[in-house]
C-alpha positions as CSV (number, residue, x, y, z in Angstrom):
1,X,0.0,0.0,0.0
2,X,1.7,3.5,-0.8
3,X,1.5,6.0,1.6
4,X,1.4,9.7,1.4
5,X,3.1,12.0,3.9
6,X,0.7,15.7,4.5
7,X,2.7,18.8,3.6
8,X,1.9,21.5,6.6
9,X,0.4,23.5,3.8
10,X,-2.1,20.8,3.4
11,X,-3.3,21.6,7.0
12,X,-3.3,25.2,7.0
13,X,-4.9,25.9,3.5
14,X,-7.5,23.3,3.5
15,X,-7.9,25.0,7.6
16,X,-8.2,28.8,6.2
17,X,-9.4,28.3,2.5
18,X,-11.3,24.9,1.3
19,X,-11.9,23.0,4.2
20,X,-12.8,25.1,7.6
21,X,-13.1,22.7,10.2
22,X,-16.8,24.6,11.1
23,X,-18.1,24.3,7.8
24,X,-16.5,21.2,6.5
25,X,-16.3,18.5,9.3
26,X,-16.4,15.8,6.8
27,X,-13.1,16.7,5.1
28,X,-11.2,16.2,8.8
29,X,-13.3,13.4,9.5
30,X,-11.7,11.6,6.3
31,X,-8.1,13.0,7.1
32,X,-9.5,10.7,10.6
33,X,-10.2,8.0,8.5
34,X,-7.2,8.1,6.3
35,X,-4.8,8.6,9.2
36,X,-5.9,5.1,11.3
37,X,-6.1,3.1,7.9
38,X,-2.4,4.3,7.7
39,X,-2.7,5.4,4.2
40,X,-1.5,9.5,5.1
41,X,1.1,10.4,7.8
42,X,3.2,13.3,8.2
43,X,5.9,14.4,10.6
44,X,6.9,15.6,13.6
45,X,8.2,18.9,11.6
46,X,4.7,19.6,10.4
47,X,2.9,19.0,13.8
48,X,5.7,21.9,14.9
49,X,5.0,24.2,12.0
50,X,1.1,23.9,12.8
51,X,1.5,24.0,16.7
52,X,4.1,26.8,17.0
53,X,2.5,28.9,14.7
54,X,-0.2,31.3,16.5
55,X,-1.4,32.6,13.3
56,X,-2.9,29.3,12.0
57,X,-5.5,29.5,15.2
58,X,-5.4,27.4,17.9
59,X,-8.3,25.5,16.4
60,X,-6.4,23.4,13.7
61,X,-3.7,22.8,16.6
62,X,-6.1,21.8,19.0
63,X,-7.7,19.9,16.4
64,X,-4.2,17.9,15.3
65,X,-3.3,17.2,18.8
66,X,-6.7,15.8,19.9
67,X,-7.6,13.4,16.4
68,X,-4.1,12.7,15.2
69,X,-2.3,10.0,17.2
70,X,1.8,11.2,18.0
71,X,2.2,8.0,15.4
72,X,0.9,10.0,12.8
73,X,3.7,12.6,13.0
74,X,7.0,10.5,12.7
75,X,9.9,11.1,14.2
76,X,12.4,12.8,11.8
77,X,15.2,12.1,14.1
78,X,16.8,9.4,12.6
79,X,16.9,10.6,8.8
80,X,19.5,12.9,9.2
81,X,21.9,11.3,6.7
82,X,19.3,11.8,3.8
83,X,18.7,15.5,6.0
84,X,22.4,16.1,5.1
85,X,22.1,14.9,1.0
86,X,19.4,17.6,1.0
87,X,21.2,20.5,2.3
88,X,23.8,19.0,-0.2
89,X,21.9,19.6,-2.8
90,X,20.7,23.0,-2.1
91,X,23.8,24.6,-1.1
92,X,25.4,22.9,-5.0
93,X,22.4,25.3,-5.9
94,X,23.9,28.4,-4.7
95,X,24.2,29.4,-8.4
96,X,20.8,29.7,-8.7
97,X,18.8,30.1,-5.7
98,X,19.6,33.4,-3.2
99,X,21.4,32.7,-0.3
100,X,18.1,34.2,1.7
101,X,16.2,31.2,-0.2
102,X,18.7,28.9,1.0
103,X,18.9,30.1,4.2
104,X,15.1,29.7,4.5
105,X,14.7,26.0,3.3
106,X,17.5,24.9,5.7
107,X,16.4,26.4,9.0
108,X,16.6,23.3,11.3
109,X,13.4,23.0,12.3
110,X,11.6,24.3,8.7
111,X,9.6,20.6,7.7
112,X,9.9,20.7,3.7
113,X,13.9,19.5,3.6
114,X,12.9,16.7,6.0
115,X,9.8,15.8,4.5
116,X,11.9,15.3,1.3
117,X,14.0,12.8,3.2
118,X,11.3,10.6,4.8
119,X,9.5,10.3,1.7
120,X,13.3,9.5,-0.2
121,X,14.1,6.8,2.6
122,X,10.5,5.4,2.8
123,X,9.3,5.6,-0.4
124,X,6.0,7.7,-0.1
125,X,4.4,10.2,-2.0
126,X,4.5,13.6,-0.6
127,X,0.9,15.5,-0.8
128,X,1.4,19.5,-1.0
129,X,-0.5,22.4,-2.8
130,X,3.3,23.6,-3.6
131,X,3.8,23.8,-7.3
132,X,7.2,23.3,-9.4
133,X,8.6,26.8,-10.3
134,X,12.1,25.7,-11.6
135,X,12.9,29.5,-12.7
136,X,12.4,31.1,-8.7
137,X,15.4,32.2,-7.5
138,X,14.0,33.4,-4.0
139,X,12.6,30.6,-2.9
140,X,13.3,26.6,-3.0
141,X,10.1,24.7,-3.3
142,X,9.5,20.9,-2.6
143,X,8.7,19.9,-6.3
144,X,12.6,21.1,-7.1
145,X,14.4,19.0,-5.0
146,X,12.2,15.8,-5.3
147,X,12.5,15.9,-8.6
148,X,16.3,15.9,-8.3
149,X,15.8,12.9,-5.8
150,X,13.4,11.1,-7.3
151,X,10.4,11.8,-4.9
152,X,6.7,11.6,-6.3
153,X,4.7,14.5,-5.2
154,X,1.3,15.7,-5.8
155,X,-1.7,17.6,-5.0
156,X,-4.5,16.8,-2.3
157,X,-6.8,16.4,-5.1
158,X,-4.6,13.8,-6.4
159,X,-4.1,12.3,-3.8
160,X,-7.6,11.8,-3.3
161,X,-8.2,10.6,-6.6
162,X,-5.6,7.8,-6.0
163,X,-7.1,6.5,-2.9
164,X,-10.5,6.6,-4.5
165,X,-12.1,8.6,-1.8
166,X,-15.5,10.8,-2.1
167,X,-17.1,13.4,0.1
């Protein structure tokens, strides 16, 4: 069965935009679903991102914390030898991205250079509203580097698609 590991944009856009947890309960309640059939996880970076940020409310943190089990958000601990390839990679990109941009996708505790290494080491498929923009120079997005790894991404829609599920 392949997996798919949640972008923290997935949370916080599907929160503010598409999918408010007051108007669309049946959106989370399938992230439920999804997350105890063990086809989505994400990791501990992402939990972070969503809990430390006060401006994504404390209703989608309250809301991770109380339906998503701590297995859900993996410990990113011990891929820090793929962690390392990455920042690799982007600094051999100095060329082309801005030091700022490279400074930004490497901050330690910043999820999208770590979710790149789970889903290189485990083989998933990462699931982000981040689209490829090969031309940016300011900032590094995840469809860059996976494609220089090898790592499938897509959207939620997708993602969606490929599991066959319907609201």
């Amino acid at each position: 069965m392949k997996q798919y590991l949640l972008d923290t944009n997935i949370f916080i856009q599907a929160h503010r935009e598409s999918y408010p947890l007051d108007v669309v309960p049946s959106f989370w309640g399938k992230i439920i679903e999804l997350a105890k059939n063990g086809n989505i996880l994400s990791i501990d970076k992402v939990k972070k991102e969503i809990c430390d940020k006060s401006s994504h409310e404390d209703e989608l943190s309250d809301w991770c914390t109380t339906n998503l089990n701590d297995d859900f958000f993996v410990d990113t601990s011990i891929y820090i030898n793929r962690y390392f390839d990455i920042i690799s990679w982007a600094y051999s990109k100095s060329s082309h991205y801005t030091s700022n941009a490279i400074e930004e996708f490497l901050k330690i505790d910043l999820a999208d250079p770590w979710l790149i290494a789970y889903a290189k080491e485990n083989d998933v498929i990462i699931v982000t509203y981040e689209k490829s923009d090969p031309l940016t120079k300011r900032r590094i997005k995840i469809p860059e580097p996976c494609k220089h790894f090898g790592v499938e991404y897509i959207s939620l829609i997708e993602m969606f698609r490929q599991l066959k599920v319907k609201f």
